[in-house]
N, C-alpha and C positions, 0 to 999 in steps of 0.2 A: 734570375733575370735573364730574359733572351738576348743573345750579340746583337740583333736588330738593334734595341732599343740602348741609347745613352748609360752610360754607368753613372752611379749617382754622386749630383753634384759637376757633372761632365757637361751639362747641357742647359741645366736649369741652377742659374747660379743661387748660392745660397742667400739666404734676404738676410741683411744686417740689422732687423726687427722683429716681434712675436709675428707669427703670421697667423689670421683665424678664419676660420671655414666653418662658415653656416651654413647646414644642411636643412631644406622641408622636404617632408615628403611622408609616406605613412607610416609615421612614428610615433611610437605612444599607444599601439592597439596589439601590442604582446604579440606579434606575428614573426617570426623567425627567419620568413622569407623576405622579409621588408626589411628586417635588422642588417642581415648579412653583406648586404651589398656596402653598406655606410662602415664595419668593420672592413672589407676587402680594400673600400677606397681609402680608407686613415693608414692601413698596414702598407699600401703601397709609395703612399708619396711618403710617408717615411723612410722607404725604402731609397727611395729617390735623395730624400733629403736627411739623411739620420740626425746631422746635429743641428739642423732648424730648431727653431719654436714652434712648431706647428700646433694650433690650439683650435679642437674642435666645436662648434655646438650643434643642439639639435634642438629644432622647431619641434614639439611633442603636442596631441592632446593632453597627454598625461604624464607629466613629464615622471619620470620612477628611481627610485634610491635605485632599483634593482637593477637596471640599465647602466646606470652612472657607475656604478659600483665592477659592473662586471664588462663593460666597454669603454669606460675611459674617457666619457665627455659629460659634456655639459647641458641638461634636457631644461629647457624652458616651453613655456607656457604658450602655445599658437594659439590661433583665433576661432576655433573649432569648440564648441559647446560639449559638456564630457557626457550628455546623454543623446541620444535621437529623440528623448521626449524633448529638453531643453530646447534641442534646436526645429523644432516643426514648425515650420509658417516662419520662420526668424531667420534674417542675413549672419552675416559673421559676428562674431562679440566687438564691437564698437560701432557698428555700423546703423543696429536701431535708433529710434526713436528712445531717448533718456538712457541709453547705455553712456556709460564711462570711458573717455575717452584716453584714460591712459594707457588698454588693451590697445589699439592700433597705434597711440606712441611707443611703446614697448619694444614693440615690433618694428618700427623705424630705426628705434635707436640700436637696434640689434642688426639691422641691413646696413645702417650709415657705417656700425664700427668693422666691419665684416671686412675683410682682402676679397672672395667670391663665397655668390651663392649655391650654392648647390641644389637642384632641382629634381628630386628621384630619388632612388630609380623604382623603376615595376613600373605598371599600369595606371598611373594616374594621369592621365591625358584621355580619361572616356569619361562619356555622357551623359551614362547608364542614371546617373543623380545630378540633376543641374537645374541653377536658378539665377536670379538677381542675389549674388554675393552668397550663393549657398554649392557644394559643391564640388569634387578633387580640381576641377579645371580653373572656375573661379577665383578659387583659394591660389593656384598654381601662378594665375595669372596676376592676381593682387600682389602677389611677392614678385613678381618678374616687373611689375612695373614699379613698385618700388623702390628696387635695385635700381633702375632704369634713372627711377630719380635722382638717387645718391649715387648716381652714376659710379654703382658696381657691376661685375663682369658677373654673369650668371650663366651657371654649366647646365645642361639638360642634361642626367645624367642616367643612361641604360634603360633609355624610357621603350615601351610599349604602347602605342599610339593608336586610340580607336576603338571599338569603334566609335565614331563621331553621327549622332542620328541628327543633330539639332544645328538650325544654323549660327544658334550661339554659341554652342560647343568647339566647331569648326574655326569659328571667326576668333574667339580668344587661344585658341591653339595655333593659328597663323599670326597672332600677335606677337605671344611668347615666343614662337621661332625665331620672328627678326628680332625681337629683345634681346636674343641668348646671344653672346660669345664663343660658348661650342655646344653642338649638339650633337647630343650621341643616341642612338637605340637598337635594340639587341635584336632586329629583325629586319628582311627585307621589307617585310608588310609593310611596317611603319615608316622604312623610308621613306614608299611610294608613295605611302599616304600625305608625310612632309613636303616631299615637293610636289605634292597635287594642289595642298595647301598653298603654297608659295608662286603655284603660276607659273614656275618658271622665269620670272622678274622680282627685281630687287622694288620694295615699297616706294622709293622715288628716286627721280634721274640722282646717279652718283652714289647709291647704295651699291654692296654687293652681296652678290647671293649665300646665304649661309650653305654653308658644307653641314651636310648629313655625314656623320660618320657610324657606321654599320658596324657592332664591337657584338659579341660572346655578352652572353649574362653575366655579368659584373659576378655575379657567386661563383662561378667557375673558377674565380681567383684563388679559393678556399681551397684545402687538402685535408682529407680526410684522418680526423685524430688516429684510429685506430682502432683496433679489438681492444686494448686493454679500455680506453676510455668507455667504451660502448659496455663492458661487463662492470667499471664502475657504475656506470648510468642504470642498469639493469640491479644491480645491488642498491642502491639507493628508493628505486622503484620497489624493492621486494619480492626482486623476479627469478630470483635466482632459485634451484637451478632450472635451466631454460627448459622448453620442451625438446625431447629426442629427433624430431621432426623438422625438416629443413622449414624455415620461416619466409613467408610474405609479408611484407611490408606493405602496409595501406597508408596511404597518405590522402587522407579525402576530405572532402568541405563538402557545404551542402550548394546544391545545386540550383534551388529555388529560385534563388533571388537573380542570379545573372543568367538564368536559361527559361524556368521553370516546374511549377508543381509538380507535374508529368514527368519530367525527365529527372527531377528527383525521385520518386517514385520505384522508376526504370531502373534508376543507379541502386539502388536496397535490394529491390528483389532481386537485380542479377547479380552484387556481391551476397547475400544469403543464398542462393543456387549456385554461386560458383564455391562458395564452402561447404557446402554439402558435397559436391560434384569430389571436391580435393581434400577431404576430411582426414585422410590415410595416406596423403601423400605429403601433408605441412600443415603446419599451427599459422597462426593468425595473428600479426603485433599493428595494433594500430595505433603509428605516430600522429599525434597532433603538431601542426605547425603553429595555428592559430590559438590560444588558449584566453582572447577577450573577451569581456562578457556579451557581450550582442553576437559573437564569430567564433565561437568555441566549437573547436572541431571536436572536443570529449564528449560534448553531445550526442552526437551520429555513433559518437564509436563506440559509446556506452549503449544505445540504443540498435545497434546493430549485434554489438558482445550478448546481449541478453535475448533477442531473437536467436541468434546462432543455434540452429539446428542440433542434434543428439550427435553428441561422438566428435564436435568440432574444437578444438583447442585453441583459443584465441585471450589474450590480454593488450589491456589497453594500456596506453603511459599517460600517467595521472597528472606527473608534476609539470612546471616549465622550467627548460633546460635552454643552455646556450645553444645559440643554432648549430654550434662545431659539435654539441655532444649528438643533436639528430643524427647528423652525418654519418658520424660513428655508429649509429642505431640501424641506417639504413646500410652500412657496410655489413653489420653480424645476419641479415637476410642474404636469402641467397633470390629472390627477385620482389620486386614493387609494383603494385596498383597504383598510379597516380591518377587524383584528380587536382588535388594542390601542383601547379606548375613546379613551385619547386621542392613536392615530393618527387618528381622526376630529376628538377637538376640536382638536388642533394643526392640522389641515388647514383647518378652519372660519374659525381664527382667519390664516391666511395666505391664506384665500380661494380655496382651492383645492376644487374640487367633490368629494365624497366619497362611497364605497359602503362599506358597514358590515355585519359578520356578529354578528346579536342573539343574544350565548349569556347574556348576564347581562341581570336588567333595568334596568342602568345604562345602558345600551348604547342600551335602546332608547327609554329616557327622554330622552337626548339626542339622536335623531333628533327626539323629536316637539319637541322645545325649540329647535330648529334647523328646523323645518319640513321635515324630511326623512326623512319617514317612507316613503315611495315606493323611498328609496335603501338600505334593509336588508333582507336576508334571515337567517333561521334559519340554525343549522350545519344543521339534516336536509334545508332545501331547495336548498344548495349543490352542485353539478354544474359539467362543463367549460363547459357551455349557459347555465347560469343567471348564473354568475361573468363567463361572456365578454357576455351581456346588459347587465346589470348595466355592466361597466366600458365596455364603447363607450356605452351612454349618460351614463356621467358624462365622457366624455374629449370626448362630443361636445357638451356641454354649452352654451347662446347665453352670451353677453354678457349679456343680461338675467337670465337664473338664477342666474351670476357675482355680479352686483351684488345680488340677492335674498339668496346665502346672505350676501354684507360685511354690506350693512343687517340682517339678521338677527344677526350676532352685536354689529353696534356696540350695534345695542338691549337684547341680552344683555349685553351689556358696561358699560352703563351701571348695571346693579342692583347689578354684584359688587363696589363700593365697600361697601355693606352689612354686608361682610362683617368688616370693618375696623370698619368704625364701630358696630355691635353690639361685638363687643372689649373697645373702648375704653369704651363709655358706658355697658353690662350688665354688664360684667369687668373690665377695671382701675379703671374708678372706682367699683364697689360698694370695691373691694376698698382703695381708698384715701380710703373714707370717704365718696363720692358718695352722693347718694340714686337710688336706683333708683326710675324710674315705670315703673309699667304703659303695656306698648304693644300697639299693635294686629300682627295678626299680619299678615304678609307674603307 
């Protein structure tokens, strides 16, 4: 904990009852980048609060023994259809014509018994999918107003905002901000775009304007298990022993759907040209972050592992692992290709040098928050030339760059207790009778 921030129990008094925190957000779809941030936030107000109650849940598509089991809360059932066939042409589960309405009480009676909600974190404040009651923003906004009802306190939390194409998308994300009690997101983009939303006026005489607070990716919170975790991980994979060749780190998703066909395309042939280019210089591990069945990153990297040109050394990781074991995976590399945003912050956070392709502006918000804006390109400026650039300089990276990007995220890492202690001192204690002061924005 940094001297800035309260010691715990100093600031935010202990509650004299279980306290519980219901988290939505994209949960339930096996993604490690979506996990992590909900682990940082429980580990911290802990920290804050060691002998609380503090009792988690979590809104899930699919709610998983597996989850529960190795995070420590409690995954119930959201209003999300557990296929994309399921849900084609159809609102949320209660909302049709002859659906069952005890899907949307479920869900009431989980918001009424709630101290705050929690809203996040990542990117679910875009557009990119939206409808009548279909949708991350809909969905976002259906829980924010139901909080609203049961007049709970509800946190927006590490959000990435935008883009916003539609003027329904816009218009329910200017709701959810006056709804919210604190807002947080890990970029300036998204601030601007909040108070572009908001006008710059409160919704009517006698409102006040909600504070943007501007925070580090909530995962920045995390610290890197270490090499010995990372050679368990790699034993259990049946990778041992490794190759002699210093390792890249691929972190990638496909590009299709949030850019398109073309610039998926671009991305395969310039990572098979850039392993060819670096054949003799590193072997090739491609992390999955994503391993859900519609968003499985083993796909590309099994279909990329088997193009791999003559003479390239490359394995893929098969299983799913805790996000803290990635970490550890992206620590034994000695630099990373990122298309997954946080195949870059996990790499950040284990100290590993990184190159990044900017197809969202999440992507590129965290280069410039990392001071590694030099280290991204575009999906349209990617080639076998630019990718094979690109990674021999991050693989040839000194010893001083090294220690620039560590110090750069311990400094990062110092703010995202914030994140926690907003929660606690704007959300569960309005919500347990605290008085709320006005603060300064962040």
């Amino acid at each position: 904990m940094v001297s800035s921030l309260p010691e715990p129990n100093e600031e935010v008094p202990l509650p004299r009852r279980p306290v519980t925190i219901l988290c939505a957000g994209a949960y339930g779809i096996r993604n490690a980048g979506d996990d992590l941030p909900l682990l940082c936030l429980m580990e911290s107000m802990r920290t804050f609060l060691p002998t609380a109650d503090l009792r988690f849940r979590v809104l899930s598509r699919h709610p998983d023994p597996w989850e529960e089991e190795r995070y420590g809360v409690a995954m119930v059932k959201n209003l999300e259809y557990d296929t994309a066939e399921e849900a084609r042409g159809r609102k949320f589960l209660g909302f049709n014509e002859g659906d069952d309405p005890a899907h949307l009480e479920r869900i009431k009676r989980e918001i009424a018994a709630c101290n705050l909600l929690v809203l996040g974190a990542g990117n679910a404040l875009i557009d990119i999918t939206i409808g009548d009651m279909r949708g991350p923003i809909p969905l976002m906004a259906l829980y924010g107003s139901l909080a609203s009802q049961a007049r709970k306190p509800v946190m927006l939390y590490g959000m990435s905002v935008g883009p916003l194409r539609t003027p329904l998308g816009r218009h329910l994300t200017e709701g959810l901000l006056r709804t919210a009690a604190v807002i947080t997101v890990r970029d300036l983009d998204s601030a601007r775009l909040c108070r572009s939303l908001l006008g710059g006026r409160p919704s009517k005489p006698g409102d006040r304007m909600p504070y943007i607070h501007v925070l580090p990716d909530a995962t920045l919170g995390a610290e890197s298990p270490g090499p010995l975790r990372a050679r368990e991980v790699f034993a259990q994979e049946g990778m041992l022993p490794l190759p002699d060749r210093p390792l890249i780190a691929l972190g990638l998703r496909d590009l299709a759907r949030p850019v398109s066909q073309e610039a998926q395309r671009r991305l395969e042939d310039g990572i098979l040209g850039m392993m060819a280019a670096m054949k003799h210089e590193a072997a090739f591990l491609f992390i999955p972050q994503s391993t859900y069945v519609t968003d499985d990153d083993r796909i590309l990297a099994r279909r990329l592992a088997a193009a791999a040109p003559a003479g390239v050394q490359c394995r893929v990781i098969e299983q799913r692992h805790h996000p803290l074991d990635l970490i550890a995976l992206y620590g034994a590399a000695r630099a990373t290709l990122a298309v997954r945003l946080h195949a870059a912050v996990f790499s950040a956070i284990a100290g590993t040098p990184f190159g990044a392709i900017s197809y969202l502006p999440k992507v590129t918000g965290f280069l410039e928050q990392a001071g590694c804006t030099e280290a991204g390109l575009g999906p349209w400026d990617v080639t076998p030339d630019s990718l094979t650039s690109l990674m021999r300089g991050r693989l040839e990276a000194t010893a001083e760059e090294r220690f620039d990007l560590g110090e750069r995220v311990r400094e990062l890492r110092k703010r995202t207790p914030l994140y926690a202690l907003l929660a606690l001192t704007k959300g569960v204690r309005a919500n347990l009778g605290g008085d709320v002061e006005p603060e300064a924005e962040t």
